[in-house]
C-alpha positions as CSV (number, residue, x, y, z in Angstrom):
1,X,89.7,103.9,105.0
2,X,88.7,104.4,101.4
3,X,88.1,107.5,99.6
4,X,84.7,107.9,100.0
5,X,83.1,109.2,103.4
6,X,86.5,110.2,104.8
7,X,86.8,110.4,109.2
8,X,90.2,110.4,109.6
9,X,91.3,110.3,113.4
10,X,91.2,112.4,115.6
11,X,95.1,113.1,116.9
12,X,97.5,116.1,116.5
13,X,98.9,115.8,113.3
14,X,102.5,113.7,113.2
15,X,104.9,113.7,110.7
16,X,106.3,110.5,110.1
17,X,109.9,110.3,110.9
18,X,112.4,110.6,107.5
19,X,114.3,108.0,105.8
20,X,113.9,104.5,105.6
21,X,113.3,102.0,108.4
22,X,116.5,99.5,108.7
23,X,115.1,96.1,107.1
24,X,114.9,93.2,109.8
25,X,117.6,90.8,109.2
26,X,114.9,87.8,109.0
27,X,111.3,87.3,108.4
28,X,108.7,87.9,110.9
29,X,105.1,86.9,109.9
30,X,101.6,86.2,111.8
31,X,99.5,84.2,110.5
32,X,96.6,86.3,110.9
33,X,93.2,85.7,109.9
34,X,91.6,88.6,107.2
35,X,88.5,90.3,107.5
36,X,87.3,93.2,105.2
37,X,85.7,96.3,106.2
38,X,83.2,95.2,104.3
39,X,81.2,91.5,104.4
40,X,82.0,90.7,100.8
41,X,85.9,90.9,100.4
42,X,85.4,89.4,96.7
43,X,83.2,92.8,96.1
44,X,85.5,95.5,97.1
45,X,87.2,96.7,93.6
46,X,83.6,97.2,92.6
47,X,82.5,98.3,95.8
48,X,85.0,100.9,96.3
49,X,85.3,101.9,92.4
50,X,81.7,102.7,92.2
51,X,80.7,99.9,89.9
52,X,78.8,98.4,92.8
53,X,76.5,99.8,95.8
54,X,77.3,98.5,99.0
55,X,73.8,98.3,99.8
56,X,73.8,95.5,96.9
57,X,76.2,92.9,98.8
58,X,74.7,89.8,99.6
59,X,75.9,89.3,103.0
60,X,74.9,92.4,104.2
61,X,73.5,91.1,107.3
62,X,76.5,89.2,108.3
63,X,77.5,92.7,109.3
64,X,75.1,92.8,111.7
65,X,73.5,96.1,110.2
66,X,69.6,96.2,110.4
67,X,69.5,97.5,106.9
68,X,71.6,97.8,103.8
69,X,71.7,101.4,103.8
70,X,73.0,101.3,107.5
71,X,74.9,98.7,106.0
72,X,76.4,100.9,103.3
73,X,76.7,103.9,105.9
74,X,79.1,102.2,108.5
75,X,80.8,100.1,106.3
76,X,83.1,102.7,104.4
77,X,83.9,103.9,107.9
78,X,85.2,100.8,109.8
79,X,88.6,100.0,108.5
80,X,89.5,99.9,112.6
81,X,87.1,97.3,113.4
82,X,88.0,95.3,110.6
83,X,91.8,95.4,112.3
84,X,90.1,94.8,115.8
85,X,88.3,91.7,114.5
86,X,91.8,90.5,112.5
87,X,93.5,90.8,116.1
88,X,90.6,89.1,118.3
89,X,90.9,86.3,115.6
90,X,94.7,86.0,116.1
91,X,94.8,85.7,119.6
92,X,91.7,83.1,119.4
93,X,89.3,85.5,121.0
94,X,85.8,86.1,120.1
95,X,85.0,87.7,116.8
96,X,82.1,89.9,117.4
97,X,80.3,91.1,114.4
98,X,81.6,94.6,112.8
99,X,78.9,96.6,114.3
100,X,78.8,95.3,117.3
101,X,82.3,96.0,117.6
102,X,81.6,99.5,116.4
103,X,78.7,99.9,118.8
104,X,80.9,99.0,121.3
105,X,83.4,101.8,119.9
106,X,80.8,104.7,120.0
107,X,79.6,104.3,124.0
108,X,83.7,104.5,124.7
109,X,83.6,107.4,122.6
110,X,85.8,106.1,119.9
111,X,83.5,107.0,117.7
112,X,81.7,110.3,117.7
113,X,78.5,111.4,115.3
114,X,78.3,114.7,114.6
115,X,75.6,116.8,114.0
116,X,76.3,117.3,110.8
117,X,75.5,113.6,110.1
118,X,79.5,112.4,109.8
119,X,81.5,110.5,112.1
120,X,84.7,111.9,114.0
121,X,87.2,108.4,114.8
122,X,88.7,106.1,115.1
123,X,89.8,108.3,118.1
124,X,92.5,106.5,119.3
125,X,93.2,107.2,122.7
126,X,89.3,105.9,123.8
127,X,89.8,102.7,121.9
128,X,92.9,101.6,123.4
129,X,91.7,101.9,126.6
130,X,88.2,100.0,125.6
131,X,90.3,97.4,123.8
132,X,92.5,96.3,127.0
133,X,88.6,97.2,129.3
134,X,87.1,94.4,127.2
135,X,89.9,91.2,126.1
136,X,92.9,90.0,127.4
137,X,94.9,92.2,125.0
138,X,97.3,95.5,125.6
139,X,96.5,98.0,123.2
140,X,99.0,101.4,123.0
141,X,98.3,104.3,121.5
142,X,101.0,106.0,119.7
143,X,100.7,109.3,118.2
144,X,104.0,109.2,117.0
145,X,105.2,106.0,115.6
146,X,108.4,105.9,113.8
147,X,108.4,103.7,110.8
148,X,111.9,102.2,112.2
149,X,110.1,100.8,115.1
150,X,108.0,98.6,113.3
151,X,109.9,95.8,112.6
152,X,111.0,95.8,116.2
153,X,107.8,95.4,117.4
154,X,106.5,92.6,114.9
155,X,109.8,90.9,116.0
156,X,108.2,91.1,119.7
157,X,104.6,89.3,118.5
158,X,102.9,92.5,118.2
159,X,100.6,93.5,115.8
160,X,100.1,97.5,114.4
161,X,97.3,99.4,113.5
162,X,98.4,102.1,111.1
163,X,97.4,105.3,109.5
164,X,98.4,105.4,105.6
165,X,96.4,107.0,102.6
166,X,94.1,104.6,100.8
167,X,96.2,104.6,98.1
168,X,98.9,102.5,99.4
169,X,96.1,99.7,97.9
170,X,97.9,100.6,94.4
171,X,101.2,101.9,95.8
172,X,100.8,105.2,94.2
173,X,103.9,107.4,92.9
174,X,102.1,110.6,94.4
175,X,98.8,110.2,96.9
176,X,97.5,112.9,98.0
177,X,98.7,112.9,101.6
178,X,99.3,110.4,104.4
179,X,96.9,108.6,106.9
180,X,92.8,108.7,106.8
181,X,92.6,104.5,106.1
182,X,93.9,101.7,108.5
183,X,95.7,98.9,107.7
184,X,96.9,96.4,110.0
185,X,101.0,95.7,109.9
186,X,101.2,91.7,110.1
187,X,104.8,91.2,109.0
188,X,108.0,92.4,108.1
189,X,110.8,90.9,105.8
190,X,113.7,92.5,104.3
191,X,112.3,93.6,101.3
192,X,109.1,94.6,102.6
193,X,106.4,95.6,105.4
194,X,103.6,93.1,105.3
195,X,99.7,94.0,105.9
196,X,96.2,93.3,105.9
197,X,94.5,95.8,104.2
198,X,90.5,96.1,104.9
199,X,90.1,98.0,101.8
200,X,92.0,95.7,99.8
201,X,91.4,94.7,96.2
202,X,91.2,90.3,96.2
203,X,93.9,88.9,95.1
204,X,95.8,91.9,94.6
205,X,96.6,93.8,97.8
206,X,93.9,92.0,101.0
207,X,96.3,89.6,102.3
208,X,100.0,90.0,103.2
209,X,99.9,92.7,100.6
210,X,103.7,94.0,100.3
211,X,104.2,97.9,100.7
212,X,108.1,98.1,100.2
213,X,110.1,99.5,102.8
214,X,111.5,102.5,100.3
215,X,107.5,103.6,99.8
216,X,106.2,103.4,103.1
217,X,106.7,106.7,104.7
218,X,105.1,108.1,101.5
219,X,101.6,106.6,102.7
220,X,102.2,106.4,106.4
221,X,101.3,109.6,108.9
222,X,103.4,108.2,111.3
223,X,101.1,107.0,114.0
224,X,99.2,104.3,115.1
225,X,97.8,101.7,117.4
226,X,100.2,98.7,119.0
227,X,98.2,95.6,120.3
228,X,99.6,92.2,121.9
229,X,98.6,90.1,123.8
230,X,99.0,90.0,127.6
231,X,101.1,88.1,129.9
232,X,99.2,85.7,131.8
233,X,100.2,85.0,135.7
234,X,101.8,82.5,136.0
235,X,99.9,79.7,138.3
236,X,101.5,79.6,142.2
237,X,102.5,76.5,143.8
């Protein structure tokens, strides 16, 4: 999630495995619809810079907030459900709005308010099981993913939430620390993990945005959330 109301998740803390991931051999990318975590993805540079209120983007209600300050209050906060309704898309499943989504979230307790007014989630643990409760997908929390598995499992049709630092937006030399945003892992190639970022800046790093393999363990905290979708039975004679 960005860098301005920051949640995190709520997981013992992982340290991402060391070295480099081996590169896949071939390419392996899903052509998966993008959503933003928030409903103007042409606004987010001046959204997220400061230049621009949230509470000041036209399609607020698209959202399905009742105001644009509730508006402004959820949407720094639901990088998850902008993954979750990337996912639905790709596997041709309903697309409920963000906040319904992240209403949704909260009665599973995926999502916790606390009393001082912030918001303790994505918890990971509730939202996989309310994810595989609610469509015909298998969601698998993993508090330790190892960067080397995820081409494997891209390979295999999945699709990966993961915990980096915002900053992987810009690729920076040194953020801060890793995890606290969520990005959703939609391809790998030798050269390069591909992903949807919901905090993306258009045209720059949104869509397919590259975060070579060399850099990613500087952004990544080493867990995350693995979704597919799931087998069908097969009709009986």
């Amino acid at each position: 999630m960005p860098t301005r109301p920051t949640t995190g998740t709520r997981l013992a803390a992982t340290r991402p495995a060391t070295g480099t991931p081996a590169p896949p051999a071939a390419e392996d990318v899903h052509p998966v619809p993008y959503y933003s975590q928030w409903a103007s993805p042409e606004l987010v540079r001046e959204i997220v810079t400061g230049g621009l209120s949230a509470t000041e983007d036209p399609k607020w209600q698209s959202y399905g907030a009742s105001s644009p300050e509730e508006y402004d209050w959820w949407s720094w906060r639901l990088c998850g459900m902008a993954c979750l309704r990337m996912c639905l898309a790709h596997w041709r499943q309903p697309v409920p709005t963000a906040m319904e989504l992240a209403a949704g979230c909260e009665r599973a307790g995926a999502y916790v308010r606390r009393e001082d007014g912030g918001l303790d989630g994505l918890i990971y643990a509730p939202f996989a099981r309310h994810v595989e409760a609610n469509w015909p997908l298998t969601a698998e929390c993993r508090p330790g993913l190892p960067s080397s598995e995820i081409p494997q499992l891209l390979a295999r049709g999945r699709l990966l939430m993961l915990s980096v630092h915002p900053s992987v937006r810009e690729l920076h030399p040194s953020p801060p620390g890793r995890g606290g945003h969520l990005v959703l892992a939609v391809g790998a190639t030798p050269g390069a993990l591909l992903i949807h970022n919901p905090s993306g800046f258009p045209g720059e790093s949104q869509e397919y945005a590259r975060i070579p393999w060399d850099d990613l363990d500087r952004f990544y905290a080493g867990r995350g959330i693995v979704l597919g979708l799931k087998d069908r039975p097969r009709p009986t004679a």
